[in-house]
N, CA, C and O atoms as a GROMACS GRO file, in nm:
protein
  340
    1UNK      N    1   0.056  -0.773   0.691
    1UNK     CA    2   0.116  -0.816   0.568
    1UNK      C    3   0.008  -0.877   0.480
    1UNK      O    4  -0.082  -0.948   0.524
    2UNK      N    5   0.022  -0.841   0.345
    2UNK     CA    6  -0.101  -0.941   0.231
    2UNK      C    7  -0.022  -1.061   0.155
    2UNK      O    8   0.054  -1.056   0.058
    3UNK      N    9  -0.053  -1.135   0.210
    3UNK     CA   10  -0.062  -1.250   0.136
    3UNK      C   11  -0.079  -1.236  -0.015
    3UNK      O   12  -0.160  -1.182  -0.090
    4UNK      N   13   0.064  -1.330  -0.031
    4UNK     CA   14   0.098  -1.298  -0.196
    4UNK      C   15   0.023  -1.395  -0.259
    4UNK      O   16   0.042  -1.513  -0.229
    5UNK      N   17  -0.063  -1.364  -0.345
    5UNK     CA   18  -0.115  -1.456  -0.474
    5UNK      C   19  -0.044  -1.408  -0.608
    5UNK      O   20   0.067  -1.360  -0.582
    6UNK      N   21  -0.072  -1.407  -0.729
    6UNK     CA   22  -0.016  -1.366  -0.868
    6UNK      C   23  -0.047  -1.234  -0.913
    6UNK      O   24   0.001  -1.184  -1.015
    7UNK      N   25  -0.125  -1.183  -0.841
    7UNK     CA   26  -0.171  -1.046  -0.883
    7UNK      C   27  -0.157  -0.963  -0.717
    7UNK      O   28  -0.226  -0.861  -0.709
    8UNK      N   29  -0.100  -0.989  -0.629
    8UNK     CA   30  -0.115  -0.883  -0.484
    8UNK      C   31   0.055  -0.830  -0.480
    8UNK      O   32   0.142  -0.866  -0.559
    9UNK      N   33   0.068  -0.759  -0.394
    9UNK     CA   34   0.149  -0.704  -0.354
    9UNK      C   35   0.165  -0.714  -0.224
    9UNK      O   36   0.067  -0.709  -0.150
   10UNK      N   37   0.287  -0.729  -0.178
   10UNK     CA   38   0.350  -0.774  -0.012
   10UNK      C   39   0.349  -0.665  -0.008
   10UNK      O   40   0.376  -0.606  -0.113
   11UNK      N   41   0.318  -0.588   0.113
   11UNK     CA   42   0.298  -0.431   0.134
   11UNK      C   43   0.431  -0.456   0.264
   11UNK      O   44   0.493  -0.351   0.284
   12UNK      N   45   0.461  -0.530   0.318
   12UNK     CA   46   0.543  -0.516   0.440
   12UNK      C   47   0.636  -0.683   0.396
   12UNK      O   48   0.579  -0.788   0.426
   13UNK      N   49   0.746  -0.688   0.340
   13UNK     CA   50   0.813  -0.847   0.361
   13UNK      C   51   0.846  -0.886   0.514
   13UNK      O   52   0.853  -0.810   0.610
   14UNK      N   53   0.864  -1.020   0.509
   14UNK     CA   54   0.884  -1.065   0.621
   14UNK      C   55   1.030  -1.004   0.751
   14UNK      O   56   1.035  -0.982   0.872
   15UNK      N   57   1.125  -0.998   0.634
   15UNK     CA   58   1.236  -0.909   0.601
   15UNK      C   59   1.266  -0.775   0.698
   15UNK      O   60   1.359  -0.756   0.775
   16UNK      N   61   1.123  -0.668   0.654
   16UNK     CA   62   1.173  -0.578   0.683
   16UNK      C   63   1.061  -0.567   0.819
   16UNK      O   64   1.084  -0.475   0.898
   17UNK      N   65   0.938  -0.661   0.847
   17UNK     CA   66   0.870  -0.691   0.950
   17UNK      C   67   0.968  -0.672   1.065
   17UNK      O   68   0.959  -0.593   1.159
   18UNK      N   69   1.094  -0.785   1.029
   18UNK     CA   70   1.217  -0.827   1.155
   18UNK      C   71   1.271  -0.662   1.172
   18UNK      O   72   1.239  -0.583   1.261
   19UNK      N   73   1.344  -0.645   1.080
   19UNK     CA   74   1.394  -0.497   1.090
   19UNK      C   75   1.300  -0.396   1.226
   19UNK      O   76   1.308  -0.375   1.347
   20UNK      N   77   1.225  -0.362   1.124
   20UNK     CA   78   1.100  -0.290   1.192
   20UNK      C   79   1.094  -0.401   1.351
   20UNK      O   80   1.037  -0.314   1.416
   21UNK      N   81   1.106  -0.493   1.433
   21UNK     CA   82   1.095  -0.527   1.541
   21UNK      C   83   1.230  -0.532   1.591
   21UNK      O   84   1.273  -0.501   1.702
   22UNK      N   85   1.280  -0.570   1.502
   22UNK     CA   86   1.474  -0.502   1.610
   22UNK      C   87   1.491  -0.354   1.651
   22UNK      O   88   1.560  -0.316   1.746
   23UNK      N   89   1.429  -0.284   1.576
   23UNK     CA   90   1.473  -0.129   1.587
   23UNK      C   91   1.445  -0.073   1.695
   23UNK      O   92   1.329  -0.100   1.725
   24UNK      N   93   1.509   0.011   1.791
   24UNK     CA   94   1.485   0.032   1.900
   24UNK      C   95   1.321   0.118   1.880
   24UNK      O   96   1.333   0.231   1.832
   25UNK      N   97   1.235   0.092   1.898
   25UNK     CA   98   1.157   0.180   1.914
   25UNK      C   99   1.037   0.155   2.006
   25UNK      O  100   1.056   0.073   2.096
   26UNK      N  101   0.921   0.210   1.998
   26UNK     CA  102   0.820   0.181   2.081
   26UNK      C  103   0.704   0.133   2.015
   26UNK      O  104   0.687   0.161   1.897
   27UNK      N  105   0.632   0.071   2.071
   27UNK     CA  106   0.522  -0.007   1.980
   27UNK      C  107   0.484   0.050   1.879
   27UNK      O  108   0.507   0.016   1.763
   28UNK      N  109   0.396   0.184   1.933
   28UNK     CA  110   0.366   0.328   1.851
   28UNK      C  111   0.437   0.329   1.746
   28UNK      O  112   0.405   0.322   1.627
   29UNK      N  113   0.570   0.340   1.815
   29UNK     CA  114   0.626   0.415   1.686
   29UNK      C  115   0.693   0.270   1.545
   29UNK      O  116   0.736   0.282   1.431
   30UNK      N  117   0.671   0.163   1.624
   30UNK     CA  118   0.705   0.004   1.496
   30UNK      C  119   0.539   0.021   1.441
   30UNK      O  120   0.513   0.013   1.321
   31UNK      N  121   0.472   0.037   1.505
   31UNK     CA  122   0.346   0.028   1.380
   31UNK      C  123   0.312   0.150   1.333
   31UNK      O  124   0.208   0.154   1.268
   32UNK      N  125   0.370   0.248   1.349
   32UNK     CA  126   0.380   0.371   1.248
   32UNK      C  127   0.503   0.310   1.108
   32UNK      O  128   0.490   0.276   0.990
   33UNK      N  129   0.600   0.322   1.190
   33UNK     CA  130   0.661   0.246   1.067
   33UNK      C  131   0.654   0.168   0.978
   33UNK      O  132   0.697   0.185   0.863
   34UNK      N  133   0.590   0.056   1.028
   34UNK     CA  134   0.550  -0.047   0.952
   34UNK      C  135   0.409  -0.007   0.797
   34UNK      O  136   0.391  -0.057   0.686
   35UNK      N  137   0.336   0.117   0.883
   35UNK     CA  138   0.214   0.148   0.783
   35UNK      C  139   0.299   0.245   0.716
   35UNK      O  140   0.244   0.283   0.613
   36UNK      N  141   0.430   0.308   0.740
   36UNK     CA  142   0.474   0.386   0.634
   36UNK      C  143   0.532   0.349   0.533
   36UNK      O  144   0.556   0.409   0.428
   37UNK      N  145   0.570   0.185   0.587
   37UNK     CA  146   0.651   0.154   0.445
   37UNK      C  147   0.542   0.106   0.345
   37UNK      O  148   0.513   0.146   0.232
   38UNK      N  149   0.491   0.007   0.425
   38UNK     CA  150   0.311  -0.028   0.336
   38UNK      C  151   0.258   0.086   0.278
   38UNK      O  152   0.210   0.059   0.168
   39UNK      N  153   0.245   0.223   0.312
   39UNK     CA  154   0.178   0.315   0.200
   39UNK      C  155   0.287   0.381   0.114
   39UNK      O  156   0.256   0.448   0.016
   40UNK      N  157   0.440   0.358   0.156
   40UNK     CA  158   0.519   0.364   0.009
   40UNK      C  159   0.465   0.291  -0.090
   40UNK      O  160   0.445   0.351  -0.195
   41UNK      N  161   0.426   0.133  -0.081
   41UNK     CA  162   0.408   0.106  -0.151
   41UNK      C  163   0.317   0.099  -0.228
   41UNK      O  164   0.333   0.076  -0.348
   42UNK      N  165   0.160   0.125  -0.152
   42UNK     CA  166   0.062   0.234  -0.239
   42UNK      C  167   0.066   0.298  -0.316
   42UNK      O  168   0.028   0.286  -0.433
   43UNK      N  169   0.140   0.426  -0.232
   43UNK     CA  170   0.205   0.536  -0.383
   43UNK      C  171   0.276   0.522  -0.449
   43UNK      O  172   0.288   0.611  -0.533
   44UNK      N  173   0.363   0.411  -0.457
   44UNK     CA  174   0.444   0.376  -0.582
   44UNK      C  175   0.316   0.356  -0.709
   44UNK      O  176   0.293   0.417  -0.813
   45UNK      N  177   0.232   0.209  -0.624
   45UNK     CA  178   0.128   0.205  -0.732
   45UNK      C  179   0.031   0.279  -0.780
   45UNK      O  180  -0.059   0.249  -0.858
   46UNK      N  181   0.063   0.407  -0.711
   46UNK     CA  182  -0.061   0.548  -0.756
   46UNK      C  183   0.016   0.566  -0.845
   46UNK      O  184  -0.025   0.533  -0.956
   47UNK      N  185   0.122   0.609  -0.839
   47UNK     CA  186   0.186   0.709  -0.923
   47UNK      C  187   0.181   0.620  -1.045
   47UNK      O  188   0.109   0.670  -1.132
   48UNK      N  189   0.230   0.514  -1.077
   48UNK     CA  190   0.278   0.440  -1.182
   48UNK      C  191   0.118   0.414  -1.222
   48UNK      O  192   0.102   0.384  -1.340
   49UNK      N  193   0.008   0.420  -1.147
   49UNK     CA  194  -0.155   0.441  -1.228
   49UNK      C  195  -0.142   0.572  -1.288
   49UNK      O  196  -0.191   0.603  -1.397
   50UNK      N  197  -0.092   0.626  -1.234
   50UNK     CA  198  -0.111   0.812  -1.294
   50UNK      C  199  -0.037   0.847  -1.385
   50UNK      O  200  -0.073   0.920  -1.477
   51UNK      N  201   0.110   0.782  -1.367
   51UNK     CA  202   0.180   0.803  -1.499
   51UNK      C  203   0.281   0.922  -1.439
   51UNK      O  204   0.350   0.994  -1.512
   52UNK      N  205   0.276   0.931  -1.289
   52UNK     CA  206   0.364   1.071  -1.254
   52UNK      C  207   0.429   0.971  -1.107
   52UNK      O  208   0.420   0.864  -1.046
   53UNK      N  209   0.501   1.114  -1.115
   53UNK     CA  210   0.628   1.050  -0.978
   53UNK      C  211   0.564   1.072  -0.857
   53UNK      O  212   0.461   1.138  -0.841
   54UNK      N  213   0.646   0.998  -0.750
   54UNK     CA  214   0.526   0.995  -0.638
   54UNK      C  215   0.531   1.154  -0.584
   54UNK      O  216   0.437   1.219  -0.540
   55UNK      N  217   0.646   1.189  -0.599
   55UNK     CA  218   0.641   1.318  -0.526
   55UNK      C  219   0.539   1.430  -0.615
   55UNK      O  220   0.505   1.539  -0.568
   56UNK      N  221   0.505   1.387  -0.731
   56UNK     CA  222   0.397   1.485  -0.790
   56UNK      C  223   0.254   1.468  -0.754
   56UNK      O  224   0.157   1.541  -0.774
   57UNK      N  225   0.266   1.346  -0.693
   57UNK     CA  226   0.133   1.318  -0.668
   57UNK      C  227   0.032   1.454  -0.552
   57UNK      O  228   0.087   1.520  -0.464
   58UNK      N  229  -0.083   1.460  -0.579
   58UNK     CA  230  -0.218   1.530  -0.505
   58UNK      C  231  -0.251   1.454  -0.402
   58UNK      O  232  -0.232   1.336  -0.374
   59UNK      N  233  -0.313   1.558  -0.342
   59UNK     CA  234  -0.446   1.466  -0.269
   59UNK      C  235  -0.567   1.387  -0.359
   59UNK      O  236  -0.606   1.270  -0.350
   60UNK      N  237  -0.607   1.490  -0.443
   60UNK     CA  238  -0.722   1.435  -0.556
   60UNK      C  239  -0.649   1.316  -0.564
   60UNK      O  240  -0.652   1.216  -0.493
   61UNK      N  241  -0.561   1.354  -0.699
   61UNK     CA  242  -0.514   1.227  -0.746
   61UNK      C  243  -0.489   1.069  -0.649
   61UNK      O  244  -0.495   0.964  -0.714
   62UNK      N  245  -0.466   1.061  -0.517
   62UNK     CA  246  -0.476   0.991  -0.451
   62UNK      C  247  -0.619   0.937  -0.391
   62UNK      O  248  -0.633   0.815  -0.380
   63UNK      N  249  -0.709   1.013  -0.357
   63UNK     CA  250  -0.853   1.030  -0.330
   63UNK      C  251  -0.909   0.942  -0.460
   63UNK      O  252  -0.965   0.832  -0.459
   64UNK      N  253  -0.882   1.011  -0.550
   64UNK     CA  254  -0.957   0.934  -0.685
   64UNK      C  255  -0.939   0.781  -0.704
   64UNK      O  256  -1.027   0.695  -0.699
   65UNK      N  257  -0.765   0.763  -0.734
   65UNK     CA  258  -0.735   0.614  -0.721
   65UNK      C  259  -0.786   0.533  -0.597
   65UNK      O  260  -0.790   0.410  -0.605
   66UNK      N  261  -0.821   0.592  -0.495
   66UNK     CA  262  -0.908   0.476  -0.415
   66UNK      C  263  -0.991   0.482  -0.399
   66UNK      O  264  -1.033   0.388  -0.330
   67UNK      N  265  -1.093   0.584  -0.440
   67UNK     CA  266  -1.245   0.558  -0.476
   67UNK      C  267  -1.227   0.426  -0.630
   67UNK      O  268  -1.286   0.318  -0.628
   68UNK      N  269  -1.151   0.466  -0.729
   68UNK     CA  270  -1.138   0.373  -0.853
   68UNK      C  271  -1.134   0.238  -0.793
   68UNK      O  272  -1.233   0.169  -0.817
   69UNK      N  273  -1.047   0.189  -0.726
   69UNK     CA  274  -0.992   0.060  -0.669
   69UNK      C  275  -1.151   0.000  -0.581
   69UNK      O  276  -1.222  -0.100  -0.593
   70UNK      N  277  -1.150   0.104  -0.507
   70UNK     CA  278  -1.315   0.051  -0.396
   70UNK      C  279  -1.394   0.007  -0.497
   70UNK      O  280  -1.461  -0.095  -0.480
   71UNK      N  281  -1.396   0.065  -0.597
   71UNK     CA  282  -1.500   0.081  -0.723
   71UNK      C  283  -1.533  -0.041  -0.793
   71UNK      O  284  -1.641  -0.093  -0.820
   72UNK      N  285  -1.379  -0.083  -0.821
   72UNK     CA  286  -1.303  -0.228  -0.840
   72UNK      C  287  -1.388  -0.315  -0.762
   72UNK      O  288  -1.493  -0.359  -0.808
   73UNK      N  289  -1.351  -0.337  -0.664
   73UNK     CA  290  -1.362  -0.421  -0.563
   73UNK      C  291  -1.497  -0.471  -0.527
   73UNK      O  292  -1.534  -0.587  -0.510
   74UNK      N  293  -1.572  -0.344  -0.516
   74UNK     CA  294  -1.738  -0.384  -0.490
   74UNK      C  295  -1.824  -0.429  -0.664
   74UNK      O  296  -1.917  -0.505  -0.690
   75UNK      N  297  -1.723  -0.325  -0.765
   75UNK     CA  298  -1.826  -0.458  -0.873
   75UNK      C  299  -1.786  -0.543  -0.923
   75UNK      O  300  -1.859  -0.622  -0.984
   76UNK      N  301  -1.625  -0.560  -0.912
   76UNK     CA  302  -1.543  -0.708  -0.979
   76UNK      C  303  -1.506  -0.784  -0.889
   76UNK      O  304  -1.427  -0.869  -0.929
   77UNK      N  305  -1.540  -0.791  -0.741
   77UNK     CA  306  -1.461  -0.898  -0.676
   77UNK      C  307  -1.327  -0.788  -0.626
   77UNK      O  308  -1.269  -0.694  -0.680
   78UNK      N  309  -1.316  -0.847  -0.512
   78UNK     CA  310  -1.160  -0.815  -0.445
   78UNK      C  311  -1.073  -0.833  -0.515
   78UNK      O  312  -0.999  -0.736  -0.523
   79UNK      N  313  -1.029  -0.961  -0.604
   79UNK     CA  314  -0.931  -1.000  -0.674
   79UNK      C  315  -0.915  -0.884  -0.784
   79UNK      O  316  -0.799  -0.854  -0.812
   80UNK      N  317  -0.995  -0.833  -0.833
   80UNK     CA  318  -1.006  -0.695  -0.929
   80UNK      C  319  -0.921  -0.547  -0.873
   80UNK      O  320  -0.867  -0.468  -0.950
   81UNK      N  321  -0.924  -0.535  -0.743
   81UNK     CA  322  -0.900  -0.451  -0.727
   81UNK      C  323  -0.750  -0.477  -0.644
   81UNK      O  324  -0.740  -0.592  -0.600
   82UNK      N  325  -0.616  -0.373  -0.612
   82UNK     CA  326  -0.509  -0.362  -0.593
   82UNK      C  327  -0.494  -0.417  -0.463
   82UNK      O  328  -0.422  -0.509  -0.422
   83UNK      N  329  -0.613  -0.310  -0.382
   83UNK     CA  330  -0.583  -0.343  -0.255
   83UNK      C  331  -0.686  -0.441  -0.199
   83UNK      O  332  -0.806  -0.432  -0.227
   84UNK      N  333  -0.635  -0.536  -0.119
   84UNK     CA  334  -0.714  -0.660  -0.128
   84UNK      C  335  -0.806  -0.734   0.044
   84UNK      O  336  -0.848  -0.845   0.079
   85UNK      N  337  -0.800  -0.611   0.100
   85UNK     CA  338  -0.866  -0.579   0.198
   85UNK      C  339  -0.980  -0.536   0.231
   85UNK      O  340  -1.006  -0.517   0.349
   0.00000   0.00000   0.00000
């Protein structure tokens, strides 16, 4: 989970953390889940960078926005960039 400041995004709430550990499943498969809902919310924020729906989205177009963001990050500071890892 990322720690919310004024500019981050909760990629996983606490919320659906519980969910995701009630659900019958197997470790494997709760931390598959867990990184699928976290990269919904990636591509929400691709798409809404791109200006298109997620389901239109590329590979490029995805490739690009996180070279842009890395890009971010190594010359403005982490806080510059989306993802904050």
């Amino acid at each position: 989970m990322v720690e919310s400041s004024p500019n981050s995004v909760q990629f996983l709430t606490a919320e659906e953390s519980a969910d995701v550990d009630a659900a019958l499943l197997s470790s494997s498969e709760k931390f598959l889940t867990r990184l699928t809902i976290s990269s919904a919310r990636v591509l929400q924020q691709i798409a809404k960078d791109q200006s298109v729906r997620i389901e239109d989205l590329t590979a490029k177009q995805i490739i690009d926005w996180f070279e842009k963001d890395s890009k971010l990050r190594r010359e403005q500071g982490i806080e510059a960039a989306f993802l904050k890892w």
